[in-house]
N, C-alpha and C positions, 0 to 999 in steps of 0.2 A: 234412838230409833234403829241403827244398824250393831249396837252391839249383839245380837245374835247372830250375824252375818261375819263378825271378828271371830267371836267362840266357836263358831262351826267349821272358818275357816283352821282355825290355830289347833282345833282340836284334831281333824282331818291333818294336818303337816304333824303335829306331835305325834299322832299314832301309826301314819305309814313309812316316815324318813327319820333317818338318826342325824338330828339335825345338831348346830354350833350355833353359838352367837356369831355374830360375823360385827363387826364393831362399826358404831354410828359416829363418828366426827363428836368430838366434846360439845355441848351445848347445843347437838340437833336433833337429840333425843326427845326435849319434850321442853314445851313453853308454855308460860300462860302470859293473858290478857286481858287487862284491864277498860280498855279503848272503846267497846261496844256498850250496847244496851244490857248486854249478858256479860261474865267474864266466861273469855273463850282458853279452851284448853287445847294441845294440840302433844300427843305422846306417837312414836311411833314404835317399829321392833324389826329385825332384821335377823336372817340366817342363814344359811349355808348347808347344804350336802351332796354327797355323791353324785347324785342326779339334777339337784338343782343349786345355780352357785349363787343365784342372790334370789332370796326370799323376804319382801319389805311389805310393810303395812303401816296405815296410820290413820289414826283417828283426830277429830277433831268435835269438840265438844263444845258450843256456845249458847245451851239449853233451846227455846224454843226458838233463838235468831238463827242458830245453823248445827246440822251435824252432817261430817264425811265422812265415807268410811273409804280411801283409796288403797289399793295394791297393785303389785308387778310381780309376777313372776320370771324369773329368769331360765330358762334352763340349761346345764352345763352346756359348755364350746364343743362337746362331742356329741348333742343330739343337734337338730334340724328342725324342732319343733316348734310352732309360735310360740310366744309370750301370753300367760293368762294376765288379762287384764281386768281389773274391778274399780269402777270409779260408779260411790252413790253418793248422792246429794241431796237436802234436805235445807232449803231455806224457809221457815216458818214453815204453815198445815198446804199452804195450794203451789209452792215452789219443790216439786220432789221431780229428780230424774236420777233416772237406772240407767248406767254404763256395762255389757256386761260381754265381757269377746277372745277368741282366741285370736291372736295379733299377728296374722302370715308375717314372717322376716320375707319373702318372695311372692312374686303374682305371678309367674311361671304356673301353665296350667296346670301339668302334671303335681305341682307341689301342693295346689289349692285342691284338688282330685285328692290326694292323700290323707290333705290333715284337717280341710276345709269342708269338704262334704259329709264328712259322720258327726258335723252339726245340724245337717238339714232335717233329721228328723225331731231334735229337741227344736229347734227353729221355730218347724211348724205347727208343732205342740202346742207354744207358747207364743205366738204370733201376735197376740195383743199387745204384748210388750216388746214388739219391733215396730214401732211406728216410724214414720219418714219424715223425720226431721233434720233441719240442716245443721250441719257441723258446719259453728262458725270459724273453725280455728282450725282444724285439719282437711285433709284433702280424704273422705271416704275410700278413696282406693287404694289410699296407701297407711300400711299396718293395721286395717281395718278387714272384716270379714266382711263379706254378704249375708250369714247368718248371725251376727252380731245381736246382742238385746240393747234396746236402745228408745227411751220409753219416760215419757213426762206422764207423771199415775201419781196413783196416790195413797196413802198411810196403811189403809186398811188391804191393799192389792199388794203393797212390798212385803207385811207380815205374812201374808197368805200364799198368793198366788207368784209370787217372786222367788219368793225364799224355797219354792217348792224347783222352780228353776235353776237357781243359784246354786242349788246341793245337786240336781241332775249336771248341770255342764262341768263340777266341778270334777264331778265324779266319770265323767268322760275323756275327762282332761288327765290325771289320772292314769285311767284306762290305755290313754295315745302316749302319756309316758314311758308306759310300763312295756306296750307293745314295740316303741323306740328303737331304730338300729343305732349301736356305737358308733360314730364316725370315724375311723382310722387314717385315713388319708392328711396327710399335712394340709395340702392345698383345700380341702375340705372345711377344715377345722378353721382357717384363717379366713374362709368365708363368713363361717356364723360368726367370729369374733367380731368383723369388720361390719357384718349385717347387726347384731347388735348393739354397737358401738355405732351407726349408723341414726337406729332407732332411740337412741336415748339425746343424741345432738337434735334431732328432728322434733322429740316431742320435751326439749327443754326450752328451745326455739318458739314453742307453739303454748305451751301449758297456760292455758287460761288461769287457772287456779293462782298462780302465782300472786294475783291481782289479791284474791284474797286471802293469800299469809302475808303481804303486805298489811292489808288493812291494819290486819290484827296485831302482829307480831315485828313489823315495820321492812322498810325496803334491804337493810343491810342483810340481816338475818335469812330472808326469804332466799336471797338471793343465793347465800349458803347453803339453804338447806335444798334449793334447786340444783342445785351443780357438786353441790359436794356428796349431797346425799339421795336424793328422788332419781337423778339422771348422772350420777358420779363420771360417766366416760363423756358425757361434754362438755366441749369448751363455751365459754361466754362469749356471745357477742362483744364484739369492740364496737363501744361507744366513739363515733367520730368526734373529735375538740368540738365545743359552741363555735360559730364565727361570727361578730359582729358585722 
């Protein structure tokens, strides 16, 4: 269901960035599974450039029991700019939700005025698919927009009327790249580093999802591919000893 939403994404990073591979941990590249009613596949891809220093994606393929299509964008330690975030999901025909948002690393007003507001026109455009639903697992204020797309819909609205939004913010996003000042200042630079290093402990902490690359792919591996690879700058929780 979302590989047009991979292609449009990967074709847009191949033709405006001179991108690398940036290398995925041995065996978290890509798994299959046998476990379910489907067998589920799970590949992802990862890169690196000038302006942005980790580029990940990944899909997951378990025909009509599930498909995801997630991503992070990173941008180098000398811009200030959110993180693009894409998380879509598709469990069977009436379980579909769209994640779709630039990720302030700040709620400082002045910073959400800068990078937060030249959403609100794509926002209100596409206002159906911002509905107000709760976020069981995050806290809305934090690394979240107010113009976020965020949206339980369905098969024929994600081909259509999503994908028409997915290609506009992307392309705005982009746009706030491209307009980007260098950060020069040391103390600057060790901000963003510490702010996204911040947000990857935060949403390794929180990732629902986890649940389901356990299912599939089992608790060890998940747990690699969360810390080593999806959110690489956090640490794991310490499990406390059982006590009888």
């Amino acid at each position: 269901m979302y590989k047009p939403f991979l292609e449009y994404l990967e074709k847009e990073l191949f033709s405006r960035f001179d991108l690398s591979s940036k290398p995925i941990p041995a065996g978290l590249e890509a798994n299959v599974s046998n476990r379910g009613k489907n067998q589920a596949t799970i590949q992802s891809w990862c890169y690196e450039c000038p302006q942005l220093r980790k580029i990940r994606y990944t899909y997951i393929d378990a025909g009509a029991s599930a498909q995801v299509f997630n991503s992070v964008i990173y941008p180098s330690y000398y811009y200030d700019i959110p993180l693009l975030g894409i998380d879509l999901l598709s469990f069977g025909k009436s379980k579909i939700l769209i994640v779709l948002d630039f990720q302030p690393l700040f709620q400082e007003e002045s910073y959400l005025e800068k990078y937060i507001e030249p959403m609100r026109p794509l926002r209100e455009k596409y206002n159906d698919l911002a509905q107000k639903l709760e976020m069981k697992f995050y806290d809305a204020n934090q690394y979240f927009s107010k113009y976020l797309l965020f949206a339980k819909t369905d098969a024929e609205t994600v081909k259509t009327t999503f994908f028409e939004a997915y290609q506009e913010y992307i392309n705005l996003y982009w746009e706030m790249l491209d307009k980007a000042e260098i950060l020069d200042r040391t103390e600057d630079i060790q901000k963003i580093i510490k702010a996204q290093k911040d947000y990857d402990q935060y949403s390794a902490d929180r990732d629902p999802a986890s649940g389901l690359f356990s299912s599939y792919f089992g608790h060890e591996w998940s747990e690699k591919f969360l810390y080593e690879f999806l959110f690489e700058d956090a640490v794991p929780l310490a499990v406390p000893n059982a006590t009888r």
